[in-house]
N, C-alpha and C positions, 0 to 999 in steps of 0.2 A: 749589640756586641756580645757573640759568647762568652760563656764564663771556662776560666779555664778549671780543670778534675778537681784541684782544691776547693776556690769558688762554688762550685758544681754542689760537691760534697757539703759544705757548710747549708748550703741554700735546701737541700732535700733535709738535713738536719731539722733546719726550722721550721720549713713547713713538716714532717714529721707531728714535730714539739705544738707545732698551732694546731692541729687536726687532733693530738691526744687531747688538749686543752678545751678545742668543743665538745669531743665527745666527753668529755668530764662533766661540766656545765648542762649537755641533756640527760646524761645519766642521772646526775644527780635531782634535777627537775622529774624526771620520771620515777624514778624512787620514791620521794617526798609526796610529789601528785597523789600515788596509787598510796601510800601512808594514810591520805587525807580521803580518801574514798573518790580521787577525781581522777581515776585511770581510764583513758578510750577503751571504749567496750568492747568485748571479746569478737576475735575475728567474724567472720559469715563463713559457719559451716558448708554453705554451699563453696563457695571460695575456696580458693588452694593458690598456694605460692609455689613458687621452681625452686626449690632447696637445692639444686645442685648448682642451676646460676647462681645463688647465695654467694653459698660456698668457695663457687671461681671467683669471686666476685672479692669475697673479704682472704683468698689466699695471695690474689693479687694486692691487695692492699695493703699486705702483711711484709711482704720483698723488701721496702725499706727498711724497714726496723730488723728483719730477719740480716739486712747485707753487713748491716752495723755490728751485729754479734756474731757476723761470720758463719750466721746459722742457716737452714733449711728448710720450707715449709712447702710440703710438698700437699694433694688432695688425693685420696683414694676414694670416686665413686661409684657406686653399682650403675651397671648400662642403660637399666629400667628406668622410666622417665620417674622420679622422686616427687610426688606434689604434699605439701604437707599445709594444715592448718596454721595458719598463721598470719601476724601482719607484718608487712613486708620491711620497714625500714627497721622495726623492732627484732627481727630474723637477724639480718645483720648485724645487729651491735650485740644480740647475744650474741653470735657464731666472733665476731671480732672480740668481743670482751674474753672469750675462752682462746681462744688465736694469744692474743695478748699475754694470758695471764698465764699458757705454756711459756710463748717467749723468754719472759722476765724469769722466769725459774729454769730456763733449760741452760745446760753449761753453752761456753762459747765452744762455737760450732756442732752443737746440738741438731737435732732432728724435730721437727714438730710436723706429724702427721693426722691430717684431718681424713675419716673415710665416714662413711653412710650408707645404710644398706637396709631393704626393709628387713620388720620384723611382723609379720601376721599382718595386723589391720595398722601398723605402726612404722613407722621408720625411725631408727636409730643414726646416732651421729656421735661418734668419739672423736674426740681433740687427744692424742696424746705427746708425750714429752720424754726427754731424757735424764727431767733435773730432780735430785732429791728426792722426791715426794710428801707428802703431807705430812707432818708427825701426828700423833695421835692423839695426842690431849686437845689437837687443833679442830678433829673431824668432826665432834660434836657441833663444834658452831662456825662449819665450812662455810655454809650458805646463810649466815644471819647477817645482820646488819654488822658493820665494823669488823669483819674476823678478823680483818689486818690490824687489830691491835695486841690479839693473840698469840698473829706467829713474829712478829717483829719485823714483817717484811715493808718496804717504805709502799705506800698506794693509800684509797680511802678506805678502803674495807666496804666498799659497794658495787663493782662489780657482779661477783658471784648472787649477790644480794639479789639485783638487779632479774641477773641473768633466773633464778628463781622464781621473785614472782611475775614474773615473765612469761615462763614457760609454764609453771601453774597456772596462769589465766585463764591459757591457750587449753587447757584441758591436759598437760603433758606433764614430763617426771623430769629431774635431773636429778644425775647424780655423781660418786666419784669413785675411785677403787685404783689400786695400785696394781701396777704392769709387773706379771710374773718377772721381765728381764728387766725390771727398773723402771722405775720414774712415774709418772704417774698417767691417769686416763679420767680425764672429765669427757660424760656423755649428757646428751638429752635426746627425751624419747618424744618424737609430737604424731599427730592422730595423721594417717592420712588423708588426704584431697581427691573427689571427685575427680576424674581425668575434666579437661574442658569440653564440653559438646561440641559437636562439626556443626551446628548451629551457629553456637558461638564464638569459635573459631575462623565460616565465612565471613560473622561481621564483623571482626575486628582486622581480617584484610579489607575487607571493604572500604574502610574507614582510613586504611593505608594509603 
């Protein structure tokens, strides 16, 4: 039986609320893991991920929570195939954990714009926002464990954390800096990826 627009509306709510709820649970199991010296081993240099599927990937995934606060989350990416070091489902949950962490700080009906572009042997990736910005007594410990007890904002204060030694593993930077017209811009910068070989490329139609 359909559900009618209210119904509708509740039901994308919840699942919403369950999907923040897992990803809580492995954030935080990944956090703790890599604390303890039991983090999966750093990606194979040979290897490369499609950072721009990523990206389509967790800007889609962002539209509910975006429709809620009436906001925007739009992707800007360069034409050039993007391959970057990394591993793959950990990609996502940083790129969604910075997705996220614009959201909740961007006013209603805000803008939150993801673009990625290389830079030399690098590709860069900014998330930014229209909300506030960081205050400053806060920046010192953006990225450590717990900042959210810092700024007063409701969350664990693991995210960012996360997202850190994340991208450090990977060989990469992150960092943050304030938008000349406002608001703020979390970036990370990861190594780029071999193109795939037309080797490797026949066998993996093959195998289609």
């Amino acid at each position: 039986m359909p559900l009618d627009d209210e119904a509708a509306g509740w039901t994308e709510l919840a699942l919403q609320a369950a999907k923040r709820q897992e990803s809580l649970v492995a954030e935080i199991l990944d956090v703790f893991s890599s604390d303890r010296g039991a983090f999966v081993a750093p990606p194979d240099p040979a290897a490369a991920r499609d950072l721009a599927k990523a990206i389509r990937d967790v800007v889609a995934q962002a539209q509910p929570a975006a429709r809620v606060r009436h906001a925007e989350v739009r992707a800007e990416i360069e034409a050039a195939p993007l391959r970057v070091i990394a591993e793959e489902t950990r990609l996502v949950r940083v790129l969604a954990n910075l997705v996220d962490n614009a959201l909740r700080h961007s006013p209603f009906g805000g803008l939150v714009m993801v673009s990625a572009r290389r830079e030399a042997s690098t590709t860069r990736v900014n998330v930014d926002d229209q909300g506030p910005g960081v205050p400053k007594e806060v920046m010192p410990y953006l990225f450590e464990m717990f900042a959210g007890g810092q700024t007063g904002v409701a969350g664990t204060g693991l995210g960012l954390y996360f997202c850190r030694i994340t991208v450090e593993r990977w060989g990469g930077g992150i960092g943050y800096e304030r938008r000349p017209e406002g608001g703020s811009r979390f970036w990370i910068r990861l190594s780029d990826g071999p193109e795939p070989s037309a080797e490797r490329e026949e066998s993996v139609r093959g195998r289609n």
